[in-house]
N, CA, C and O atoms as a DFTB+ gen file, in Angstrom:
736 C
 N C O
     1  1     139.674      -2.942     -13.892
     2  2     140.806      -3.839     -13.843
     3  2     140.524      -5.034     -14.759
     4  3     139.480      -5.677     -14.653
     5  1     141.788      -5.417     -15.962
     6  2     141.008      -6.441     -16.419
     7  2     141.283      -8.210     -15.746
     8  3     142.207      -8.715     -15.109
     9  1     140.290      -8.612     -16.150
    10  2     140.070     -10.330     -15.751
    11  2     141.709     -10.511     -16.510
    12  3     142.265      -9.966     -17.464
    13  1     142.032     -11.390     -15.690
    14  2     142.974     -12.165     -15.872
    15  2     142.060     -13.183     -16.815
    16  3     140.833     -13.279     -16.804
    17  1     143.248     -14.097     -17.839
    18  2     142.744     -15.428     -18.963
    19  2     142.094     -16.246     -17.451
    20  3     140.884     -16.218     -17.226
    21  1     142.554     -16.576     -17.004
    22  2     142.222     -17.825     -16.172
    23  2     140.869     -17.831     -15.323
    24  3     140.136     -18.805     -15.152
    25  1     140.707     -16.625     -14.861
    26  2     139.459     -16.262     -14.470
    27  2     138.169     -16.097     -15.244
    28  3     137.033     -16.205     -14.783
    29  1     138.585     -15.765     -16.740
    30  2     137.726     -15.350     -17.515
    31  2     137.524     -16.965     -18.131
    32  3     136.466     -17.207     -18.712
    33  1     138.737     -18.244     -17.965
    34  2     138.079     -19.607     -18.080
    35  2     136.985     -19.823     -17.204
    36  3     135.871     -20.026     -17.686
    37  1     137.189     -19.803     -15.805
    38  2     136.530     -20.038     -14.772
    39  2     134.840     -19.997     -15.261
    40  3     133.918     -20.765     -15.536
    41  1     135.166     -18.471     -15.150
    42  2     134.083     -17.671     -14.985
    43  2     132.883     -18.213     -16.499
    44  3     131.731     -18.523     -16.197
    45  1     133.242     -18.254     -17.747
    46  2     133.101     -18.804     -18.844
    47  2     132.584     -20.010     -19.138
    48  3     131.852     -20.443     -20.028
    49  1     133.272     -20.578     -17.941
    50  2     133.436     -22.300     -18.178
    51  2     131.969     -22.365     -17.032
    52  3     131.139     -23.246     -17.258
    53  1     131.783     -21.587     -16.070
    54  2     130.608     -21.615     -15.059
    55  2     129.168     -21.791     -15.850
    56  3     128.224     -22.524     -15.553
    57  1     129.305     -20.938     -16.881
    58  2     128.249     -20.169     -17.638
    59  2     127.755     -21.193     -18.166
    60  3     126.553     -21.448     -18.095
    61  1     128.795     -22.084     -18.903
    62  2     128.278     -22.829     -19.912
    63  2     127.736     -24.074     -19.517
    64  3     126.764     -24.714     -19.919
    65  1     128.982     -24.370     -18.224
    66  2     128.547     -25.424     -17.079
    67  2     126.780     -25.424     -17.315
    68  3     125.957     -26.074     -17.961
    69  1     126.794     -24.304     -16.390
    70  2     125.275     -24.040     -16.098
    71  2     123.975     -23.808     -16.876
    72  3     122.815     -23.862     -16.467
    73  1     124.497     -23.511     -18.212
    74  2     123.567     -23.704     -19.608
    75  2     123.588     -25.067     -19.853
    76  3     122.548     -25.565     -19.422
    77  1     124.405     -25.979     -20.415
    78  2     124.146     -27.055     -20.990
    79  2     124.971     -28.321     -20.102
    80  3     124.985     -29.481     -20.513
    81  1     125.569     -27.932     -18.972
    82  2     125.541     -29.182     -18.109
    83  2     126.894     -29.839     -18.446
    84  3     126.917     -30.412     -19.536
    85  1     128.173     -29.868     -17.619
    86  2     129.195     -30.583     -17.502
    87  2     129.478     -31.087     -18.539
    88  3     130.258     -30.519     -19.304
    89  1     128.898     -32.326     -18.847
    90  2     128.840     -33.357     -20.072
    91  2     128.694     -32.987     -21.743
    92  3     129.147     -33.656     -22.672
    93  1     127.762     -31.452     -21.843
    94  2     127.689     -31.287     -22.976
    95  2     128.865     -29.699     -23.261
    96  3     128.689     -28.893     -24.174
    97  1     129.567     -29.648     -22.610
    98  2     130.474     -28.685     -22.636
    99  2     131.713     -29.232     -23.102
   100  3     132.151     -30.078     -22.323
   101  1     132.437     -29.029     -24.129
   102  2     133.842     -29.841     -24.218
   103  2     135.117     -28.495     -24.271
   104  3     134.997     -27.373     -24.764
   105  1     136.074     -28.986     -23.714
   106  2     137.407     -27.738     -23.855
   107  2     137.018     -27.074     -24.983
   108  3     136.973     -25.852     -24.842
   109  1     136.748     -27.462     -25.967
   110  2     136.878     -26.037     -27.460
   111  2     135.647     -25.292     -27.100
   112  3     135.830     -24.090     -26.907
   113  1     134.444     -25.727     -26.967
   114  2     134.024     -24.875     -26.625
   115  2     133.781     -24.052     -25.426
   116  3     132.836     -23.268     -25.501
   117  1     134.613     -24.097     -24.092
   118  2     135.038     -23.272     -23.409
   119  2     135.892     -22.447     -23.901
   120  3     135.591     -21.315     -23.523
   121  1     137.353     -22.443     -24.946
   122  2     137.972     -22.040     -25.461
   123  2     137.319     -20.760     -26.439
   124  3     137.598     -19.572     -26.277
   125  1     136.350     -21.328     -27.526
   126  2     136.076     -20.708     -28.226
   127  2     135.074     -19.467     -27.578
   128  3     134.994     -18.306     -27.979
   129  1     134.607     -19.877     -26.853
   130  2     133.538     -18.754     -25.716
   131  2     134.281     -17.432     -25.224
   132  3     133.839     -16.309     -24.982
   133  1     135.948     -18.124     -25.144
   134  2     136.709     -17.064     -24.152
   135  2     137.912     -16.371     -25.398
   136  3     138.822     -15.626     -25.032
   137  1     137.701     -16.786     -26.931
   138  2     137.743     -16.480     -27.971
   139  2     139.584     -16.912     -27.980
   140  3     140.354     -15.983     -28.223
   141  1     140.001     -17.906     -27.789
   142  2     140.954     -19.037     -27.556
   143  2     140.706     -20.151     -28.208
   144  3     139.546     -20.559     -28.260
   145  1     141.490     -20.677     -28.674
   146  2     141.487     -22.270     -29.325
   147  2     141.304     -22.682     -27.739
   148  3     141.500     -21.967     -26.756
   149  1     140.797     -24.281     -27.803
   150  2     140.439     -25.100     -26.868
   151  2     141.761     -25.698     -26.532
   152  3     141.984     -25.851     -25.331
   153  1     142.638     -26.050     -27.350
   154  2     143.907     -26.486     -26.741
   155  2     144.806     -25.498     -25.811
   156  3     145.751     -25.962     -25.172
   157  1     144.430     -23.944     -25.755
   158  2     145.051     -23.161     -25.028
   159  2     144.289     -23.117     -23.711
   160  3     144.926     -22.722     -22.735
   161  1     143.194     -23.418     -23.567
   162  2     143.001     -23.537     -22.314
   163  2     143.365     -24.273     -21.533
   164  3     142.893     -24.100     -20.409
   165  1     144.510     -25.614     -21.741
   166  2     145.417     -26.259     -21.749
   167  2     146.736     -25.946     -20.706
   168  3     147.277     -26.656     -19.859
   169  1     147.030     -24.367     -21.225
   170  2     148.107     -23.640     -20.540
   171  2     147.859     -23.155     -19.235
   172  3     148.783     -22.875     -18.470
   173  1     146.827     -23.055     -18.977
   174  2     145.808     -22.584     -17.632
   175  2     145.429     -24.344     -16.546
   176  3     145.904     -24.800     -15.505
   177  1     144.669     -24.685     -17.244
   178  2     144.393     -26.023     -16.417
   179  2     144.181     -27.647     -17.383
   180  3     143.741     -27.795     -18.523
   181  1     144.520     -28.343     -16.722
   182  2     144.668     -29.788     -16.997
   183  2     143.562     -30.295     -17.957
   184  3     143.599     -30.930     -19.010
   185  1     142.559     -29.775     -17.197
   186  2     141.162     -30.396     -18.124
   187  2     139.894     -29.654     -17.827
   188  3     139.809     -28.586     -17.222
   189  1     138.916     -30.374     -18.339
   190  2     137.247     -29.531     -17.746
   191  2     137.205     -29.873     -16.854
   192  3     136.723     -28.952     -16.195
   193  1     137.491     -31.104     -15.897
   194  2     137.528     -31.395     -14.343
   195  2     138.126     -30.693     -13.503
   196  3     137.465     -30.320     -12.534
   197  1     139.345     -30.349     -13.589
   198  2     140.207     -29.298     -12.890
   199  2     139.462     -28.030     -13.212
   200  3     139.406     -27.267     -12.247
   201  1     138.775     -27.526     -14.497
   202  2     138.034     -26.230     -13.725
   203  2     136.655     -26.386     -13.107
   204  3     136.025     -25.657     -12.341
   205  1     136.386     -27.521     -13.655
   206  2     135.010     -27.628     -12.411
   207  2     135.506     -27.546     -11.084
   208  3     135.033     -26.903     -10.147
   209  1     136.783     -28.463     -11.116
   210  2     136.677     -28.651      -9.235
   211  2     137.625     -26.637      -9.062
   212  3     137.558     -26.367      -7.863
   213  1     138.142     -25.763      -9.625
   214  2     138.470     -24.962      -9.207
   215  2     137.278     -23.922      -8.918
   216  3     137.120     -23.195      -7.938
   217  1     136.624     -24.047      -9.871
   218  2     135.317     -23.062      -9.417
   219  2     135.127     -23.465      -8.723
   220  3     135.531     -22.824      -7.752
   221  1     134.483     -24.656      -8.367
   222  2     133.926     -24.825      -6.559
   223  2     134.418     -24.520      -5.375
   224  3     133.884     -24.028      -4.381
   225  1     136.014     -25.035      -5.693
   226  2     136.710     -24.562      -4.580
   227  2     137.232     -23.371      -4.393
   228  3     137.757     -23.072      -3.321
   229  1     137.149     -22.505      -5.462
   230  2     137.549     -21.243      -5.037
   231  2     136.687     -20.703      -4.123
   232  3     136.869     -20.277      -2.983
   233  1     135.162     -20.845      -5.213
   234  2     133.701     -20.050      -4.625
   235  2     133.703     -20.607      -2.974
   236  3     133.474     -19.834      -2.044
   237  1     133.926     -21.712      -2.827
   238  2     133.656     -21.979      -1.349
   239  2     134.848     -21.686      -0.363
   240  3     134.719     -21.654       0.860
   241  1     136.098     -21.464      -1.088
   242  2     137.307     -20.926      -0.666
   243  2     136.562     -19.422      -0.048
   244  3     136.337     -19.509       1.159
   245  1     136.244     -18.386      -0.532
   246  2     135.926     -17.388      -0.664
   247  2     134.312     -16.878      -0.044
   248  3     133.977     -15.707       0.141
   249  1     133.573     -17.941       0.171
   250  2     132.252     -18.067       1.416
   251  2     132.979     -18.294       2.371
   252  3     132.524     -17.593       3.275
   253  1     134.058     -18.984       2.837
   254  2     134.660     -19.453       4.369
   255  2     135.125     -18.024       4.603
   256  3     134.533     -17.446       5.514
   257  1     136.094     -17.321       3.943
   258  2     136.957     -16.376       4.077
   259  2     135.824     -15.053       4.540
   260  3     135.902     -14.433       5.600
   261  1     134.931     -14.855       3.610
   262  2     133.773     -13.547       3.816
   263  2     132.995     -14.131       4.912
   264  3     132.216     -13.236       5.239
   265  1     132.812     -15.050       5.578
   266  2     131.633     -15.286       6.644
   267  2     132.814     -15.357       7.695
   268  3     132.420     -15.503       8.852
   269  1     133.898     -15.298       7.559
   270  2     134.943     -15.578       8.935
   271  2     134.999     -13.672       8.669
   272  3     135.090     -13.119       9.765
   273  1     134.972     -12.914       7.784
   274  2     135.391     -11.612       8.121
   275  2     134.061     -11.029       8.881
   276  3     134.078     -10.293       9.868
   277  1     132.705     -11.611       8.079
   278  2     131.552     -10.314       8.527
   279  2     131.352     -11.638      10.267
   280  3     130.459     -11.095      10.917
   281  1     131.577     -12.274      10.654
   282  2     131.511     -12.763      11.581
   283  2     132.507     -12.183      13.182
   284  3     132.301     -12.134      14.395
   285  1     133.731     -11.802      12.120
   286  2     134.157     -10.891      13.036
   287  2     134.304      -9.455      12.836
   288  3     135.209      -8.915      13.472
   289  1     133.829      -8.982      12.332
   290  2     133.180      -7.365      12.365
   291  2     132.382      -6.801      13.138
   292  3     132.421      -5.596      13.388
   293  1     131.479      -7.691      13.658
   294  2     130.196      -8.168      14.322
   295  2     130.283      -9.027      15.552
   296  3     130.311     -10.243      15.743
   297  1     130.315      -7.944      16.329
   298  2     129.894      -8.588      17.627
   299  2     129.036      -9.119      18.136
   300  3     129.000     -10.140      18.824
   301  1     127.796      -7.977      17.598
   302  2     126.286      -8.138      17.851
   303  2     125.850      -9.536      17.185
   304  3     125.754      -9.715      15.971
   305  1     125.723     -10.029      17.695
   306  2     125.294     -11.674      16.739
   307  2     123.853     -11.653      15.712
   308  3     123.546     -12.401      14.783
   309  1     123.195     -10.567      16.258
   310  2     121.990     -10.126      14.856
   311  2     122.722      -9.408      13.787
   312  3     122.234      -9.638      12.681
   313  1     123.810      -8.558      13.770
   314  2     124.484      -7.746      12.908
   315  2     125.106      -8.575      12.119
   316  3     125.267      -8.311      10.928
   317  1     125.722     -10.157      12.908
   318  2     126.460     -10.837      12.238
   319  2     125.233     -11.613      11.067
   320  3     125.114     -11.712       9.846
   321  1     124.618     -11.967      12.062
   322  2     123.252     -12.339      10.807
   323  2     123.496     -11.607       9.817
   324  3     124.301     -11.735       8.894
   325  1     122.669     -10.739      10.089
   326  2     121.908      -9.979       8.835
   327  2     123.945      -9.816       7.796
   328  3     124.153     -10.177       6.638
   329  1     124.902      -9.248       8.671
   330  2     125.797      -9.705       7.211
   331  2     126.072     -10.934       6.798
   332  3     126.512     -11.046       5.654
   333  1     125.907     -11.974       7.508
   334  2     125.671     -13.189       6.684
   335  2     125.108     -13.354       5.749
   336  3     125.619     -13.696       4.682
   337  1     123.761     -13.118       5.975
   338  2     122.476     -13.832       5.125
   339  2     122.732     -12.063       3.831
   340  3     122.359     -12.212       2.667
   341  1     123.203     -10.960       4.154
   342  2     123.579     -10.115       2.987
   343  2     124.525     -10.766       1.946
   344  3     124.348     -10.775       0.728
   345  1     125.569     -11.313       2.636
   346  2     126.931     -11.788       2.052
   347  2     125.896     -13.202       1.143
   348  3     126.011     -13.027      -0.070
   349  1     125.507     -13.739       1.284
   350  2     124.692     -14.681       0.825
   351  2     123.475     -14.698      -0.179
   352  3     123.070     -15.684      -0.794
   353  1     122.999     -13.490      -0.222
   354  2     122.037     -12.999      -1.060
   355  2     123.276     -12.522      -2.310
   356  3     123.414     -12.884      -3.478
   357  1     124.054     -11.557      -1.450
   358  2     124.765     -10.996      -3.261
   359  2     124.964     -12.062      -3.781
   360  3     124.418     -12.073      -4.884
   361  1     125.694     -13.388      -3.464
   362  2     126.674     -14.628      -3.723
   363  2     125.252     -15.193      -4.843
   364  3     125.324     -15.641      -5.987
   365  1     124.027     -14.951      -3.968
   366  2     123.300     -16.108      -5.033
   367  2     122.789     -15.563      -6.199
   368  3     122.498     -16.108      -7.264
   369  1     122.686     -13.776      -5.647
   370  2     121.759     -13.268      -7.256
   371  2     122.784     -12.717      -8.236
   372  3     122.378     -12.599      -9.392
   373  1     124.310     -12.281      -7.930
   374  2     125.139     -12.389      -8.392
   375  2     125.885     -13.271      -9.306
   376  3     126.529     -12.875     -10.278
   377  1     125.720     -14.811      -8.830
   378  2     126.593     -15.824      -8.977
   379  2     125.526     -17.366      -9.418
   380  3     125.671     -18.465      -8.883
   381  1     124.377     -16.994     -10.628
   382  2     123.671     -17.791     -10.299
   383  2     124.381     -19.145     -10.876
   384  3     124.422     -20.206     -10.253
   385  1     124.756     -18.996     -11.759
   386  2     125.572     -20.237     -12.814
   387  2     126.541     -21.150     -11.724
   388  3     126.584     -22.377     -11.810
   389  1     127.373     -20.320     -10.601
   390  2     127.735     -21.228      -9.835
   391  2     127.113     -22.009      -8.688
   392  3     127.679     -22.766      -7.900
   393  1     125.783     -21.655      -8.761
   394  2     124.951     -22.410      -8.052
   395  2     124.702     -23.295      -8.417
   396  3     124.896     -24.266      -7.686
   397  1     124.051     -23.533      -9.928
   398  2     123.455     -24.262     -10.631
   399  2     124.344     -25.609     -10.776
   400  3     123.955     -26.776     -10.766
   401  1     125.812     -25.032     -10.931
   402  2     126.770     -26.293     -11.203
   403  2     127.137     -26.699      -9.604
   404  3     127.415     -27.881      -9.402
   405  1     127.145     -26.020      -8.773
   406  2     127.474     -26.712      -7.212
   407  2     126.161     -27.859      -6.752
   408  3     126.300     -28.696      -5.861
   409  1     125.005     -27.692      -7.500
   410  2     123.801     -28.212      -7.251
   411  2     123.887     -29.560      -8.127
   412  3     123.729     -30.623      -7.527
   413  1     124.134     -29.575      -9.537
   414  2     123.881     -30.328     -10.476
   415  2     125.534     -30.843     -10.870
   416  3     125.630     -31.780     -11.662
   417  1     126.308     -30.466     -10.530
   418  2     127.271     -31.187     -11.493
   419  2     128.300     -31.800     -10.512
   420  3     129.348     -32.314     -10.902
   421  1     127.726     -31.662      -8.480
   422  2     128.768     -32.231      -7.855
   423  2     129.345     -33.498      -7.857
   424  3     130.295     -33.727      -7.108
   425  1     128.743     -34.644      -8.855
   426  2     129.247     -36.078      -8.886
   427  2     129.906     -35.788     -10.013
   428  3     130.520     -36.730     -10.515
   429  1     129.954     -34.725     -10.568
   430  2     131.696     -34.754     -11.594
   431  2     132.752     -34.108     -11.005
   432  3     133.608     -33.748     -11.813
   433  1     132.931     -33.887     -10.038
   434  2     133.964     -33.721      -9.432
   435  2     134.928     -34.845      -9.053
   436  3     134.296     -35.841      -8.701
   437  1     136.384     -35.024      -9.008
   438  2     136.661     -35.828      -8.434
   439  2     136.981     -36.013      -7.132
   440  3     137.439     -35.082      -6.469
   441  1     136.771     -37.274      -6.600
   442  2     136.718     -37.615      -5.312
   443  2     137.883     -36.612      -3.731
   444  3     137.608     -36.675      -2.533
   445  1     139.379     -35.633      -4.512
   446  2     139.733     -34.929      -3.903
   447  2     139.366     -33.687      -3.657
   448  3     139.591     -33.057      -2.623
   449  1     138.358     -33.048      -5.338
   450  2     138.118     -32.337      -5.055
   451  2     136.736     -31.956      -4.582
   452  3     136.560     -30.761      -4.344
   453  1     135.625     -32.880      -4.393
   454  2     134.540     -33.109      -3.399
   455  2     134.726     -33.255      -2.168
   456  3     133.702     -33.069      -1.512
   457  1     136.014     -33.625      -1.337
   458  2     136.115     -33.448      -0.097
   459  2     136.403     -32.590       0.249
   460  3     135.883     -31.949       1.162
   461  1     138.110     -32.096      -0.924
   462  2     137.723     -29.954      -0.427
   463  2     136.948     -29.186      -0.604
   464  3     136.932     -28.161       0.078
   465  1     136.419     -29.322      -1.173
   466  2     134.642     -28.120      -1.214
   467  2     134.011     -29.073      -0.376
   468  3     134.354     -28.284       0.504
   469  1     133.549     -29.800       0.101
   470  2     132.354     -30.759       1.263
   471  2     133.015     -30.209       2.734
   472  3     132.290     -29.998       3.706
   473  1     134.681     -29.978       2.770
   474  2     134.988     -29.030       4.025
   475  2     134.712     -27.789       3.967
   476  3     134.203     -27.185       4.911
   477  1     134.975     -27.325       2.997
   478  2     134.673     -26.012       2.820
   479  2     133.382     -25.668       3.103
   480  3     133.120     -24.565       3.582
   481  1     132.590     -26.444       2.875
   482  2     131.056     -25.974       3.213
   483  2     130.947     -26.048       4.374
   484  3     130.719     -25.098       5.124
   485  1     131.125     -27.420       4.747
   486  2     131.391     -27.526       6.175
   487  2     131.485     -26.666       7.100
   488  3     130.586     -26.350       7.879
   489  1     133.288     -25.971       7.036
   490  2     133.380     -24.863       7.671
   491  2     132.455     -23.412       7.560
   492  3     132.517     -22.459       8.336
   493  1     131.672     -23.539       6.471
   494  2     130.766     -22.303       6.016
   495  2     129.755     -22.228       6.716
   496  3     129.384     -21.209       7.299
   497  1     129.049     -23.612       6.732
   498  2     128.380     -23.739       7.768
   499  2     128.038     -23.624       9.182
   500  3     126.981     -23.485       9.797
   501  1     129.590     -23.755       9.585
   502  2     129.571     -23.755      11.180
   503  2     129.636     -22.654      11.358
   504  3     129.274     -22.387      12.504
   505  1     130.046     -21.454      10.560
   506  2     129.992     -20.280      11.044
   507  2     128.764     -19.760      10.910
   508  3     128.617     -18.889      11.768
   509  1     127.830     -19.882      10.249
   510  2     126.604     -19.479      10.557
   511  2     125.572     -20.314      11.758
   512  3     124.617     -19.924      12.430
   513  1     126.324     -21.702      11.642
   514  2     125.827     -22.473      12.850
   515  2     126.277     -21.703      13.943
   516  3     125.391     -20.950      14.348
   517  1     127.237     -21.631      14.504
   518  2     127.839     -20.678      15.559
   519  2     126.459     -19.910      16.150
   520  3     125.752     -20.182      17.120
   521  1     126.376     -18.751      15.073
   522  2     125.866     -17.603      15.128
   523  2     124.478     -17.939      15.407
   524  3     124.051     -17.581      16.505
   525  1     123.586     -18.643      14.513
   526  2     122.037     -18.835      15.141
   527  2     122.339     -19.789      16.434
   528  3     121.549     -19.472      17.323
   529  1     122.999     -20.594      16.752
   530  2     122.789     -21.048      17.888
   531  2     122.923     -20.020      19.366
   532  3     122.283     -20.181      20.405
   533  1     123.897     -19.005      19.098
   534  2     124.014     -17.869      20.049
   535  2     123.080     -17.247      19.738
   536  3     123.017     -16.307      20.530
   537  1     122.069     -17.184      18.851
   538  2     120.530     -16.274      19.118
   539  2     119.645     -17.393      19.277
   540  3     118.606     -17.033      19.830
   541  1     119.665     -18.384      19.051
   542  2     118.364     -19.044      19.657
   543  2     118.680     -20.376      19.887
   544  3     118.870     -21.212      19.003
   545  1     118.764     -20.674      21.770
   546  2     119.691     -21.212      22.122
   547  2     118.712     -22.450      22.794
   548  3     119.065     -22.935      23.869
   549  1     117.642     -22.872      22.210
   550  2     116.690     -23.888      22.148
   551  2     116.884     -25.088      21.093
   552  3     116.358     -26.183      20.893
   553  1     118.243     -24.065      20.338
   554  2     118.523     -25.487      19.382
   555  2     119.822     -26.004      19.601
   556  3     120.757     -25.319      20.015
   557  1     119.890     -27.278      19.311
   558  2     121.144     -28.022      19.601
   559  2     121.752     -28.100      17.908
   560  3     121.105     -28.006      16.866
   561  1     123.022     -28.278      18.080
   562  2     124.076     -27.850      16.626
   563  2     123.205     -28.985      15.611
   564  3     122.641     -28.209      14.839
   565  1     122.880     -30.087      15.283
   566  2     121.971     -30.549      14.238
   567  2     120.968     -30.012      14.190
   568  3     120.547     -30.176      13.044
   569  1     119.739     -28.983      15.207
   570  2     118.956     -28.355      14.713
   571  2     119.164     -27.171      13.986
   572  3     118.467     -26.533      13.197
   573  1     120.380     -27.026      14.479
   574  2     121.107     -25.104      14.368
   575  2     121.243     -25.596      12.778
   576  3     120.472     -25.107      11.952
   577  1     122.338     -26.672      12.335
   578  2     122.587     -27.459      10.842
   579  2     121.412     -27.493       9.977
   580  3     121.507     -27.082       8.820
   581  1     120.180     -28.002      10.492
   582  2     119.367     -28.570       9.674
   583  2     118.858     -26.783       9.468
   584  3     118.849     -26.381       8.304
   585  1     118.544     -25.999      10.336
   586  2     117.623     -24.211      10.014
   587  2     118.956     -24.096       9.385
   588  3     118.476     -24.080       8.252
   589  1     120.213     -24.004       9.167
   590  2     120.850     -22.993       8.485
   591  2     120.777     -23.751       6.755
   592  3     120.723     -23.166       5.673
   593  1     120.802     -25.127       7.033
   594  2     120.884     -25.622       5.824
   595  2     119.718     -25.230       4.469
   596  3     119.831     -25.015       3.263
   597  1     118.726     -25.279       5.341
   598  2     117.199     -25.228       4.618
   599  2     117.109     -23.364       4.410
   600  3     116.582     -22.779       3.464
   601  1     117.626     -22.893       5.313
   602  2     117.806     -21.485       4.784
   603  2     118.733     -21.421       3.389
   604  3     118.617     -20.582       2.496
   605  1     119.672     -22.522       3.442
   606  2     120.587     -21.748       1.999
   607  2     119.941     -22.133       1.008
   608  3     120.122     -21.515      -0.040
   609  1     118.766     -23.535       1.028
   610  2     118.420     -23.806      -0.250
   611  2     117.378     -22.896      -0.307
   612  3     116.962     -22.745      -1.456
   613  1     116.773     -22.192       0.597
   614  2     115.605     -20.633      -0.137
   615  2     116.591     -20.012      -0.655
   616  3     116.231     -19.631      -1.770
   617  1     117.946     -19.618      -0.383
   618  2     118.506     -18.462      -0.732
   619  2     119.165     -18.834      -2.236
   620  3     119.237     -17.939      -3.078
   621  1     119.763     -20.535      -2.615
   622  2     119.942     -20.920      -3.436
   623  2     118.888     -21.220      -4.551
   624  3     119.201     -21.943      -5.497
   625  1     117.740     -20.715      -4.456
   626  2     116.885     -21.267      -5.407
   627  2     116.500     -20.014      -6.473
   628  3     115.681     -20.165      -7.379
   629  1     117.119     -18.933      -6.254
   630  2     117.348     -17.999      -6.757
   631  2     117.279     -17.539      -8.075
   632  3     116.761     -16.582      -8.652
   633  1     118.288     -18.983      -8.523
   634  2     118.992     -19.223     -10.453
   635  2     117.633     -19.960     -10.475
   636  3     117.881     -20.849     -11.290
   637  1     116.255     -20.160     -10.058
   638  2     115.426     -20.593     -10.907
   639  2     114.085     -19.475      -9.977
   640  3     113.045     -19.314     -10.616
   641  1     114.132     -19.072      -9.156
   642  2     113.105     -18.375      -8.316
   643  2     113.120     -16.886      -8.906
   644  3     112.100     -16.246      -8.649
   645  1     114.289     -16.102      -9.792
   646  2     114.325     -14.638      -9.120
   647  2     113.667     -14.158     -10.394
   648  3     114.211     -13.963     -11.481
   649  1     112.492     -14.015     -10.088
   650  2     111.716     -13.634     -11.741
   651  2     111.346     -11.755     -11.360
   652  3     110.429     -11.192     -11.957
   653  1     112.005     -11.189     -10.568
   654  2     111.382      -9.564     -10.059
   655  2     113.060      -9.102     -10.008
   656  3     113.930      -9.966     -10.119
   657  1     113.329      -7.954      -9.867
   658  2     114.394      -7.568     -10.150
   659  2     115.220      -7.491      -8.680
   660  3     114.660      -7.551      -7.586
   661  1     116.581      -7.353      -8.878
   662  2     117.481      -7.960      -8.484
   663  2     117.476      -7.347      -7.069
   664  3     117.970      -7.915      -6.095
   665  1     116.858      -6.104      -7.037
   666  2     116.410      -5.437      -5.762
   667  2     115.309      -6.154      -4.943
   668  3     115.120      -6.559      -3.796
   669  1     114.859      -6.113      -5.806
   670  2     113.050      -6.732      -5.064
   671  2     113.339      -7.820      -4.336
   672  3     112.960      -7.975      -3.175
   673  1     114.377      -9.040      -5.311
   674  2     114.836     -10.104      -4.822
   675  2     115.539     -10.417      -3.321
   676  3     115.223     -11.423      -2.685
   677  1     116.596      -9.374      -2.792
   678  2     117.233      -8.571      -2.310
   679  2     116.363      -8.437      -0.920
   680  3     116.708      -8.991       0.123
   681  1     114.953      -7.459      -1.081
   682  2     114.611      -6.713      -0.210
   683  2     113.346      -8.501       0.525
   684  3     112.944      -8.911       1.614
   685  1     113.269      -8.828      -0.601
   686  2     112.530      -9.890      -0.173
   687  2     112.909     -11.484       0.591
   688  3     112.204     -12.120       1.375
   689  1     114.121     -11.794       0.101
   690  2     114.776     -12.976       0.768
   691  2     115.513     -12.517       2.273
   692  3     115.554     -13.246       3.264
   693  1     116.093     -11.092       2.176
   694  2     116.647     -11.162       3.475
   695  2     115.491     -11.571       4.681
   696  3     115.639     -12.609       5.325
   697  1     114.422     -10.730       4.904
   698  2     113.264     -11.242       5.873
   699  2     113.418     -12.374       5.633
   700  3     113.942     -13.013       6.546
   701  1     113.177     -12.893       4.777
   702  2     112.517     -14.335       4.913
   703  2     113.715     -15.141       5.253
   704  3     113.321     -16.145       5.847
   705  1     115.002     -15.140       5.136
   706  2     116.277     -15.807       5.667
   707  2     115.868     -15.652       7.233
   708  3     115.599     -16.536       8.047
   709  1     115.907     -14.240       7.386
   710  2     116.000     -13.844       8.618
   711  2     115.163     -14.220       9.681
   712  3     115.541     -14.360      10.844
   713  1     113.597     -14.441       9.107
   714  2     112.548     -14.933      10.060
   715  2     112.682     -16.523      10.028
   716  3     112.100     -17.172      10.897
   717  1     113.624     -17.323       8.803
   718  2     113.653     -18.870       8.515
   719  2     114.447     -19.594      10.021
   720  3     114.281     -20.646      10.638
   721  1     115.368     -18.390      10.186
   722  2     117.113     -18.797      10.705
   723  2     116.106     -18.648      12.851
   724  3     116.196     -19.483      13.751
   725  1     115.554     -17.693      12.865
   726  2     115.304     -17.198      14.020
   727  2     113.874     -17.549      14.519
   728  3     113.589     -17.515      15.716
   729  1     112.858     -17.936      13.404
   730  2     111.465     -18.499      14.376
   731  2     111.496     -19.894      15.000
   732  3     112.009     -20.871      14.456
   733  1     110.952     -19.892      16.085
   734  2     110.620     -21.239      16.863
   735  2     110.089     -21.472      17.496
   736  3     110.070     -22.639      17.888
């Protein structure tokens, strides 16, 4: 199926984000990357701010939506784990460029669109908060916050950690999510 133009900005504009950093990226050369004059990317969105803040908010649009589905697929609250912390592994070894810019480029966002992605996480969060607190019920919701949080930055460190192949990566972070989220 092909990419729609707008996606293939997104997606383009992530890349470069994440190579040379917000600031040294200008419309033409997002344009010219996606083999477009820079003024046509124009017809799609407002500016390089509007696709920064759309990548974020889509990507975190789209973590709320997949952790509310494998959350209810899953009764078993270990099943829901393990598709969590799966849904979370593809997202990071898949998607490293949008890590890199959710990490490094969130003070160029503007101030509306840092509060919709800061809910969005939010809500991303609580659903995995939910879930380890119904398996290990010694923690109270800021401890449940602080283990799920420190789990995403192992799982986010990926775009600079994943030097073995994409399997290995894979077979190796889930345990270690899994024993991060559940020892105590």
């Amino acid at each position: 199926m092909p990419v729609s133009r707008r996606t293939q900005i997104l997606d383009t504009a992530a890349e470069l984000f994440a190579e040379r950093g917000f600031h040294g990226v200008s419309v033409h050369d997002i344009g010219a990357a996606c083999g477009i004059s820079g003024p046509a990317i124009y017809k799609h969105f407002s500016g390089k701010n509007a696709i920064l803040t759309e990548s974020l908010t889509a990507i975190s649009q789209r973590h709320v939506a997949e952790a509310q589905d494998r959350r209810a697929k899953h009764h078993d609250l270990g099943d829901a784990l393990d598709a969590l912390i799966a849904w979370h592994i593809d997202f990071a070894l898949e998607h490293p460029a949008l890590i890199v810019i959710q990490e490094r480029e969130w003070a160029n966002l503007d101030a509306p669109g840092r509060d919709t992605v800061r809910r969005l996480q939010l809500t991303y969060i609580d659903i995995w908060v939910d879930v380890v607190r119904g398996l290990r019920k010694d923690l109270d919701p800021a401890q449940a916050r602080a283990v799920v949080q420190a789990t995403f930055g192992l799982l986010n460190s990926t775009p600079h950690s994943a030097r073995i192949s994409e399997q290995a990566m894979r077979d190796l972070l889930g345990p270690m999510a899994r024993s991060a989220l559940l020892s105590g």
